[in-house]
Backbone bond lengths (Angstrom), bond angles and torsions (degrees), N, CA, C in turn:
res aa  C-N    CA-C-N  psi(-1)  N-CA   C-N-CA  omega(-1)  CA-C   N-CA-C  phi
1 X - - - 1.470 - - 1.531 111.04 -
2 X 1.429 107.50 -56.77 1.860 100.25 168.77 0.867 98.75 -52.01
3 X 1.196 148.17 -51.03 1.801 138.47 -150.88 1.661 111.77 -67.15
4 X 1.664 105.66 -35.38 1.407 101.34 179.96 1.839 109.70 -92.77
5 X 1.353 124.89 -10.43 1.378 132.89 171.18 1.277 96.51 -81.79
6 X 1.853 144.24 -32.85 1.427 106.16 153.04 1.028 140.71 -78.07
7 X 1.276 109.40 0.23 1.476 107.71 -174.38 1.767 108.05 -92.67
8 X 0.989 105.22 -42.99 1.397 106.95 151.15 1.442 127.69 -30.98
9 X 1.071 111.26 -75.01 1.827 126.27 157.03 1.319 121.84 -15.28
10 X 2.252 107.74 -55.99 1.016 122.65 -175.38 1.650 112.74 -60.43
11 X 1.225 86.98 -42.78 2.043 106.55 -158.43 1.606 90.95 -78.48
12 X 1.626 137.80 -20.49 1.482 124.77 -178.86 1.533 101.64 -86.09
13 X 1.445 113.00 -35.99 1.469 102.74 -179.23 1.749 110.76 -85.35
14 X 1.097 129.52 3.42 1.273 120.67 140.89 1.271 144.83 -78.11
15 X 1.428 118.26 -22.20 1.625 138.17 158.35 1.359 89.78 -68.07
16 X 1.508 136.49 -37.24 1.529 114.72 -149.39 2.212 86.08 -88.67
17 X 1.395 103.24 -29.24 1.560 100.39 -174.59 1.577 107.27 -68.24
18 X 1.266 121.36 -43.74 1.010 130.53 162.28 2.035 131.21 -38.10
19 X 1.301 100.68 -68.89 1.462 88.32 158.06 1.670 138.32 -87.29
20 X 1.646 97.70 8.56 1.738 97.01 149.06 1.388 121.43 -73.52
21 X 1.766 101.90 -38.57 1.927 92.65 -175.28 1.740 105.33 -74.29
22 X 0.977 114.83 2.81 1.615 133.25 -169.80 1.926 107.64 -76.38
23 X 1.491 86.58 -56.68 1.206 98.23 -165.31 1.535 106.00 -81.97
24 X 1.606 120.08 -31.76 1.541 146.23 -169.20 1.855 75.76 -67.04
25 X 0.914 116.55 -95.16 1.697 112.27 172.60 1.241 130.70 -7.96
26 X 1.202 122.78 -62.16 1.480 123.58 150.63 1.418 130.62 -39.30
27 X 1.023 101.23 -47.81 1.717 114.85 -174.76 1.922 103.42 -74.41
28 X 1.240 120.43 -39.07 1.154 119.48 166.63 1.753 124.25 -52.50
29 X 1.624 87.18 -46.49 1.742 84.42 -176.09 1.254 98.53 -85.25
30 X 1.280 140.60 -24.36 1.352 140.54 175.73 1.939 108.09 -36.81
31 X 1.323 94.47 -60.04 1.823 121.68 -179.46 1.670 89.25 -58.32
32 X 1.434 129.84 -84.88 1.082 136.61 169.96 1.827 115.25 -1.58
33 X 1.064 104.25 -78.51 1.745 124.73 178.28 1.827 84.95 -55.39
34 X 1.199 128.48 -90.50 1.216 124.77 -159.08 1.784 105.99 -38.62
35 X 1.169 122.98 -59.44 1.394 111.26 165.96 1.324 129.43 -40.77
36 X 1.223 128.08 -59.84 0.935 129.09 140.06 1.620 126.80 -5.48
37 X 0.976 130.69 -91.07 0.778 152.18 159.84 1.913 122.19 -27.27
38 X 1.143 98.38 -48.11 1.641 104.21 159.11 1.269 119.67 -57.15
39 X 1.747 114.97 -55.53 1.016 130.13 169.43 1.773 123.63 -28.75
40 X 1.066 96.34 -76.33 1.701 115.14 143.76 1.672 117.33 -5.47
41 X 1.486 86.87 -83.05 1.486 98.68 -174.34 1.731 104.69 -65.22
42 X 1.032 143.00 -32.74 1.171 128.35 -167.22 1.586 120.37 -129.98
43 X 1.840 96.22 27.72 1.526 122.28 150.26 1.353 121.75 -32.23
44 X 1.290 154.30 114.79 1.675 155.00 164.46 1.552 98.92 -22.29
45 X 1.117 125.87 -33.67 1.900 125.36 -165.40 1.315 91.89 -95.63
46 X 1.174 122.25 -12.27 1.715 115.12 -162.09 1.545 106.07 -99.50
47 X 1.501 116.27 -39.62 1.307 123.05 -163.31 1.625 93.99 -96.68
48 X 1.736 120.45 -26.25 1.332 106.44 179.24 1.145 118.49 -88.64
49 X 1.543 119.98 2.15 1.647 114.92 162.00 1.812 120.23 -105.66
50 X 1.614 100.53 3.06 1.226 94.00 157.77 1.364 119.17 -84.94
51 X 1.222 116.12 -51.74 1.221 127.55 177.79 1.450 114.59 -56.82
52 X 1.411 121.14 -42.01 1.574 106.03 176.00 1.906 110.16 -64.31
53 X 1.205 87.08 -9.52 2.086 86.03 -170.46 1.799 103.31 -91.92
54 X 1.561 107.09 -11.79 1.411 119.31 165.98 1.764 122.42 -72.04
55 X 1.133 82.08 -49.23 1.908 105.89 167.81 1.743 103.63 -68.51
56 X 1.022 127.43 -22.90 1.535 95.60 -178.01 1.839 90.96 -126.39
57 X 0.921 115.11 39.10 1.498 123.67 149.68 1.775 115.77 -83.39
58 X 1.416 83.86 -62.43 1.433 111.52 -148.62 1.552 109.08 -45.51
59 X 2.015 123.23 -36.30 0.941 117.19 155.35 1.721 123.37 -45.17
60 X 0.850 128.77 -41.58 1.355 126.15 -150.54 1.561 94.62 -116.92
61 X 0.920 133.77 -58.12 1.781 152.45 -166.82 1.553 110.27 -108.74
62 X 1.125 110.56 59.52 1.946 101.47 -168.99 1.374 91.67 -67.04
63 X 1.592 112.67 -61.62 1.709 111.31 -175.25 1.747 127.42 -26.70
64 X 1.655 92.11 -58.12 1.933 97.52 159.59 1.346 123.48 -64.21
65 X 1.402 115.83 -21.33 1.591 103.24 167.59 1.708 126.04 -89.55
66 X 1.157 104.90 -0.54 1.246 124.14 -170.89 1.878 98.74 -105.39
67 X 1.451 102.60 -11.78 2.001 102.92 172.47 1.673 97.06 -98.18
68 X 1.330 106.24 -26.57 1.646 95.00 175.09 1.236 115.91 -79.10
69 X 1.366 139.23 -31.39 1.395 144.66 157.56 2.032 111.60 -26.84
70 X 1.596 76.64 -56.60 1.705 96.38 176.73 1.254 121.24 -42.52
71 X 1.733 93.25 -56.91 1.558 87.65 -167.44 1.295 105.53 -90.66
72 X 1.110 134.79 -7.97 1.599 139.40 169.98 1.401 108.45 -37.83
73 X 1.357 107.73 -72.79 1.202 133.29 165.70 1.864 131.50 -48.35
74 X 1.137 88.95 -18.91 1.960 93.60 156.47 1.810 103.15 -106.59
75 X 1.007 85.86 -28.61 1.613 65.85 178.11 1.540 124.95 -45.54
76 X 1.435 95.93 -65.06 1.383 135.36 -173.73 1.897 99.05 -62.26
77 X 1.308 119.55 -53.48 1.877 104.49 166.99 1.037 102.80 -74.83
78 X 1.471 152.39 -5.89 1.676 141.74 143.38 1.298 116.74 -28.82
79 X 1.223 115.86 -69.24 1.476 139.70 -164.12 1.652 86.19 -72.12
80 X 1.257 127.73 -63.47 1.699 99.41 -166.86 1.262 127.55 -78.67
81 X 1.223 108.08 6.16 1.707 134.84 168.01 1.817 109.71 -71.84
82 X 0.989 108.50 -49.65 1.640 128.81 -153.91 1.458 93.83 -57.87
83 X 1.080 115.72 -54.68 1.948 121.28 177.79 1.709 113.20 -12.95
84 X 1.688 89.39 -55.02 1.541 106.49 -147.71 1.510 100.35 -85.18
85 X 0.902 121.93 18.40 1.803 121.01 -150.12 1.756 85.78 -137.88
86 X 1.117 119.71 179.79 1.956 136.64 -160.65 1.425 91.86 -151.73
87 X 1.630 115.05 -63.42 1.016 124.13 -174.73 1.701 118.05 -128.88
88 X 1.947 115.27 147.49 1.200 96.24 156.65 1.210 127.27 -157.76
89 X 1.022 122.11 175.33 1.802 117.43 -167.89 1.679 113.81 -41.24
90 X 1.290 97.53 125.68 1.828 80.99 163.86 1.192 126.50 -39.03
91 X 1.319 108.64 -68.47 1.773 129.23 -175.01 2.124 93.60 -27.80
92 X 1.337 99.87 -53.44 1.919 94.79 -162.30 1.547 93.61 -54.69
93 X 1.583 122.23 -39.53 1.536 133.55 -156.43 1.824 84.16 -70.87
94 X 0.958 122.90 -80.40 1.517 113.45 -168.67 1.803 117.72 -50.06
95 X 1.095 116.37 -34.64 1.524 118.39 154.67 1.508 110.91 -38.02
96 X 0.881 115.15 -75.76 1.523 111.79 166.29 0.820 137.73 -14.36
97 X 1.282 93.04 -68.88 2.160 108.23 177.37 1.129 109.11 -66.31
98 X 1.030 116.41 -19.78 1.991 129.07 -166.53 1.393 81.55 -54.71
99 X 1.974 85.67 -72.38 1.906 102.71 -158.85 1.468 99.69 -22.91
100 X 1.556 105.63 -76.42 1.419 128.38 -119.47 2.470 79.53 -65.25
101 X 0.869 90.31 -52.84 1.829 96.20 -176.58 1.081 101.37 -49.40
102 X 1.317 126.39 -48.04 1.465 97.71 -164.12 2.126 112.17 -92.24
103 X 1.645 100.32 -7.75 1.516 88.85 171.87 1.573 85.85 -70.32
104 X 1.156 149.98 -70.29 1.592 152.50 -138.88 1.544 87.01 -44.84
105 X 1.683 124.37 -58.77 1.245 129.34 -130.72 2.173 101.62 -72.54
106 X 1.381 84.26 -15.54 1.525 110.55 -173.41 1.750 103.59 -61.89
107 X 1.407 88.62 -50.23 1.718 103.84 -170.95 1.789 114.88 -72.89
108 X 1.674 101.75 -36.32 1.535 113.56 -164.81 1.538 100.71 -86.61
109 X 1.729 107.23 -30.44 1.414 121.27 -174.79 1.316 97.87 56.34
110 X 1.647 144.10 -128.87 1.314 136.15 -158.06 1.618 134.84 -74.43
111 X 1.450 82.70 -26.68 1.393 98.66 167.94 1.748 124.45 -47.07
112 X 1.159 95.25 -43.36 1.619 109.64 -173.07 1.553 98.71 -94.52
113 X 1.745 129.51 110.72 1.011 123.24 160.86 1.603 111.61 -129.13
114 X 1.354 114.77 154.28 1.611 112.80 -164.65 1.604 101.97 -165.83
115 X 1.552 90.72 152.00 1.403 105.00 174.80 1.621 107.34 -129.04
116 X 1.696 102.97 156.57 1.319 103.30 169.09 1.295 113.69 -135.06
117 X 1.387 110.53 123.48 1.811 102.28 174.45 1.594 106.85 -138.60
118 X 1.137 88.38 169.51 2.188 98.99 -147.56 1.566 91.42 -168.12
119 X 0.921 123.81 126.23 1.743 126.12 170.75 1.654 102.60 -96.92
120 X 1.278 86.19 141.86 1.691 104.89 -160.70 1.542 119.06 -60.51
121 X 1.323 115.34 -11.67 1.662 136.27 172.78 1.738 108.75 -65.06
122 X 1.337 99.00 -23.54 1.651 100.94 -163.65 1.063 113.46 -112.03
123 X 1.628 128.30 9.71 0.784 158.75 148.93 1.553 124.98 -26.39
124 X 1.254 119.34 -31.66 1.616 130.89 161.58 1.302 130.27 -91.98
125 X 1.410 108.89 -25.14 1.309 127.93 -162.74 1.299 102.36 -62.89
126 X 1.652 121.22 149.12 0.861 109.96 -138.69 2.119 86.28 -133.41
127 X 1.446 89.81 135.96 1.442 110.37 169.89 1.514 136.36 -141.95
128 X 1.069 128.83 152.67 1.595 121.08 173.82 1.173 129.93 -34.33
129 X 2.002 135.62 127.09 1.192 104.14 -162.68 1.668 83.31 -97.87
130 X 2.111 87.65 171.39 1.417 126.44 164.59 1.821 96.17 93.20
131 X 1.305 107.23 2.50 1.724 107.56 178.16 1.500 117.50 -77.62
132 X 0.948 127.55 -17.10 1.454 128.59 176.58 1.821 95.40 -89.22
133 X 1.650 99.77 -47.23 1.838 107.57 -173.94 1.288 104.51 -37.11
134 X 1.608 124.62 -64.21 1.173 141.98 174.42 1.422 131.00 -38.65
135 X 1.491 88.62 -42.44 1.699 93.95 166.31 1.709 119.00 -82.22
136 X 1.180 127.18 -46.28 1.228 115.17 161.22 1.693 136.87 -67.94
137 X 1.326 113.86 -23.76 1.263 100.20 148.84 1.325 122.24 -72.04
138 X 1.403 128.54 -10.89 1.734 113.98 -173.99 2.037 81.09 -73.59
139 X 1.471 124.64 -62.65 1.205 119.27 -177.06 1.539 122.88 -22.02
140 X 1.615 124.97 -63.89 1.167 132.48 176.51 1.640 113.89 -55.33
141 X 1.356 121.35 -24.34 1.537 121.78 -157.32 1.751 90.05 -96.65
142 X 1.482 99.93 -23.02 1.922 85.83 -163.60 1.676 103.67 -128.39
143 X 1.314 127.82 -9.17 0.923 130.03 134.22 2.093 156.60 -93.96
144 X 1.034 113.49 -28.09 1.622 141.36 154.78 1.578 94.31 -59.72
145 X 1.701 114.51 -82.18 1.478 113.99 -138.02 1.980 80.53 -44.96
146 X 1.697 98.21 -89.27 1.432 106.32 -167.91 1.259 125.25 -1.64
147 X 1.171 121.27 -38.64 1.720 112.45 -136.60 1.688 92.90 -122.44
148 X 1.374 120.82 125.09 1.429 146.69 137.81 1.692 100.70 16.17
149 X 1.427 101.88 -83.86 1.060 123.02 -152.81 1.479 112.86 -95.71
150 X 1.840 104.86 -1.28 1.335 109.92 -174.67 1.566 117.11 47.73
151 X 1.276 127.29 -178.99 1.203 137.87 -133.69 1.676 120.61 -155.99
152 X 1.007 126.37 122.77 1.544 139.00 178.79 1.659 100.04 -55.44
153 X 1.683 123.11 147.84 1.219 118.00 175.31 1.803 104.38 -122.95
154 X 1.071 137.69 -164.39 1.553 118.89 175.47 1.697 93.41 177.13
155 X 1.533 110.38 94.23 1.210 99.03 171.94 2.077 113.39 -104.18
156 X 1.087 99.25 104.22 1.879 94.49 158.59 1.203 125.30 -122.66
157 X 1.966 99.57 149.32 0.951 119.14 172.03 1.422 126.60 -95.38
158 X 1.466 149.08 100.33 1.386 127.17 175.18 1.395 120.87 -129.06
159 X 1.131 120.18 170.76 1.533 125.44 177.80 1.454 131.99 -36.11
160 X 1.130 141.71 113.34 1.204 134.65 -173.23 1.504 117.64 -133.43
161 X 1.344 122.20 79.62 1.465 132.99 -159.69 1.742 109.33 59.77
162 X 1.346 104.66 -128.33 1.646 101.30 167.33 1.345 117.94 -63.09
163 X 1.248 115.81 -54.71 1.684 131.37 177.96 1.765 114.39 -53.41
164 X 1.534 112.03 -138.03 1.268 108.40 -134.49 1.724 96.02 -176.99
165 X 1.632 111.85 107.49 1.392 121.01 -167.92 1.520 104.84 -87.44
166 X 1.216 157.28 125.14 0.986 140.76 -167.30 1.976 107.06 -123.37
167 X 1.548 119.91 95.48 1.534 108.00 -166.32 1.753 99.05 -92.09
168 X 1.178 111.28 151.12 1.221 100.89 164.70 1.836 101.09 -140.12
169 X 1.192 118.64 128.17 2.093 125.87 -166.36 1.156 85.99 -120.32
170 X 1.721 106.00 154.02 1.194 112.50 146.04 2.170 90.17 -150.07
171 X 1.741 100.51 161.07 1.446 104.52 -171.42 1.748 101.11 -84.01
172 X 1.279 110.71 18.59 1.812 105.72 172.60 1.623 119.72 -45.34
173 X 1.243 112.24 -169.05 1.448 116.26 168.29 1.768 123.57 -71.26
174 X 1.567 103.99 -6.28 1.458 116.53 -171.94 1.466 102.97 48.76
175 X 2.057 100.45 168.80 1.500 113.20 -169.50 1.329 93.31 -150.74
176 X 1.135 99.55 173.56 2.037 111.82 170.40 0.995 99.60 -123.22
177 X 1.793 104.06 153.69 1.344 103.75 174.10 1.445 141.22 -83.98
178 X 1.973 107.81 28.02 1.859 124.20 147.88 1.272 96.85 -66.32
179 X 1.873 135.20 -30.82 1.154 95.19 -145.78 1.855 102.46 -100.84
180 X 1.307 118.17 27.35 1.158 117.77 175.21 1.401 110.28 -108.22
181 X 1.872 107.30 133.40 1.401 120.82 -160.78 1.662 88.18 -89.32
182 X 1.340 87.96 153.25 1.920 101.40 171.44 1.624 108.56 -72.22
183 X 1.387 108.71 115.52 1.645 145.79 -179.80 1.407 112.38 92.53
184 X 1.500 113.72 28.26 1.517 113.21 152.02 1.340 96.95 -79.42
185 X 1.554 89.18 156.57 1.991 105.25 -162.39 0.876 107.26 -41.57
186 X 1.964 115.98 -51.35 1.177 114.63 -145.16 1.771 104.97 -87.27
187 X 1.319 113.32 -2.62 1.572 114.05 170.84 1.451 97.94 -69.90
188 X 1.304 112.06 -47.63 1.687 95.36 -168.76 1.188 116.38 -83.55
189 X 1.729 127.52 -4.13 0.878 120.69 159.02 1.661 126.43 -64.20
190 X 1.542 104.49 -21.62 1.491 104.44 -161.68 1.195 98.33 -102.26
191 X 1.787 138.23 -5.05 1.609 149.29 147.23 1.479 95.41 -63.73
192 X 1.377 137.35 -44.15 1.366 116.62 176.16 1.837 129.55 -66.75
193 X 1.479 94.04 -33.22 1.399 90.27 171.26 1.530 126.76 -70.68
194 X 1.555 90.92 -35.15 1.219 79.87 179.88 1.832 131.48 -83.95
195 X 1.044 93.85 -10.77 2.061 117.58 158.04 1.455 94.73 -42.19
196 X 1.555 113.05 -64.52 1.741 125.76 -148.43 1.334 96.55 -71.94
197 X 1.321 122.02 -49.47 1.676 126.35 -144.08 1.705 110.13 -123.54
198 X 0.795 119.08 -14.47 1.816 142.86 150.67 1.884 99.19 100.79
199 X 1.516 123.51 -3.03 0.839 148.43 -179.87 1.592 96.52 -45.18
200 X 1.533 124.03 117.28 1.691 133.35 158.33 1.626 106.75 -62.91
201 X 1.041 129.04 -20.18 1.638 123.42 -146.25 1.369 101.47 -144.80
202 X 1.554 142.53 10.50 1.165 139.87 -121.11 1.908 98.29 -98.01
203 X 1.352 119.61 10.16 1.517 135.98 170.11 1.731 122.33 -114.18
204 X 1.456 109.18 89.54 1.478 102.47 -171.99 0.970 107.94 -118.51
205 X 1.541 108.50 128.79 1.077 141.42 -159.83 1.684 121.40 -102.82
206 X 1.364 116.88 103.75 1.062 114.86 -175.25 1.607 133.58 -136.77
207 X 1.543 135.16 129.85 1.306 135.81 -161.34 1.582 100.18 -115.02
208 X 1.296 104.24 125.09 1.580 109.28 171.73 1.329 107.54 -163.05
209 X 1.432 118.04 139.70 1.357 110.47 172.71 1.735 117.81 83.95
210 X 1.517 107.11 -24.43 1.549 97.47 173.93 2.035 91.13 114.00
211 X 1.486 111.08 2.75 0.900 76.73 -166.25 1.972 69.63 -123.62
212 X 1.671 125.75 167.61 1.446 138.27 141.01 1.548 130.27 -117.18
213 X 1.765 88.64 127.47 1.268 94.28 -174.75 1.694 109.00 -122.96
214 X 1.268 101.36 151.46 1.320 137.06 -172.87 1.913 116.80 -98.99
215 X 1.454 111.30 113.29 1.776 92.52 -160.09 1.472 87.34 -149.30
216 X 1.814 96.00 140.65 1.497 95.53 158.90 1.158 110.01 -151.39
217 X 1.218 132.68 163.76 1.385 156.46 163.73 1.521 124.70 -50.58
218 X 1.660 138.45 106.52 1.224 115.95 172.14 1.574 82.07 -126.55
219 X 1.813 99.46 149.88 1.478 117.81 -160.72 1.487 89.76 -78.48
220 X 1.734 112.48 -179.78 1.518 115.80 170.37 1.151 94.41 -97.76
């Protein structure tokens, strides 16, 4: 009987060692992506084409250059917020993307067009931040910049049992997932989910119709 109450013992404090280096893992790439990601946002090309698209508002549109200021500025205390947090509301996650699209949409003007829809119930539910961020800037960087005619974006959120389906399309040239190099975002995004949610596959990737979308799962 002792013999099988230690072994027992042994095998709980190894699941318990196990999902500390689990979670210690997560929390690293979590920091990782968020750096990242700042980085990004407050790149010399990044801040000098917001800001030059602020400067030639302001004659004509001060009011719209004075909403890009705005959202500049949540963006950017987003990202140094995100650290401290595990999890967070959708609603803050689509705020985000709002921002970050519509300063871009300023710069691309027609090229860049997008919708966002999310039903108002799902609104709390709770997911990793900068994961939607991540997905729509990979959209703008590899579909919009490239292309002539630029590119439609399509972020939804909807119900998915308890949890929370999260699609994000854009009409680019689409990719598979060979063609993503290890520490493109969306690799470390898809090492983060699956840290968080125990999910092997937790990034599905799909082209139909002209349009690719990008989707994942956060539990309720």
């Amino acid at each position: 009987m002792v013999i099988l109450l230690q072994d027992r013992l042994n095998s709980t404090e190894t699941k318990l060692r196990t999902q500390k280096s689990e979670y210690e893992q997560a929390l690293k790439l979590a920091s990782e992506a968020r750096l990242a990601a700042l980085e990004a946002r407050i790149h010399p090309h990044f801040l000098f084409n917001a800001l030059n698209t602020v400067s030639s508002l302001i004659p004509t549109a001060p009011a719209h250059a004075e909403g890009l200021i705005q959202r500049l500025s949540a963006l950017l205390r987003s990202s140094l917020d995100a650290h401290q947090q595990g999890l967070v509301a959708l609603h803050r996650e689509i705020k985000i993307a709002r921002d970050y699209l519509e300063i871009e949409q300023a710069r691309f003007g027609s090229r860049l067009r997008f919708a966002i829809e999310m039903n108002g119930d799902l609104a709390d539910k709770q997911i990793p931040p900068l994961t939607v961020q991540t997905l729509v800037e990979n959209c703008v960087k590899h579909a919009v910049a490239p292309a002539r005619n630029g590119a439609e974006i399509r972020v939804r959120a909807v119900a998915d049992g308890d949890g929370v389906r999260v699609e994000v399309a854009d009409t680019g040239p689409g990719f598979s997932p060979a063609d993503l190099p290890a520490g493109h975002g969306l690799d470390t995004l898809r090492k983060r989910l699956t840290l968080l949610f125990g999910d092997e596959d937790p990034l599905r990737i799909a082209r139909r119709g002209g349009w690719t979308t990008v989707a994942f799962r956060a539990p309720g």
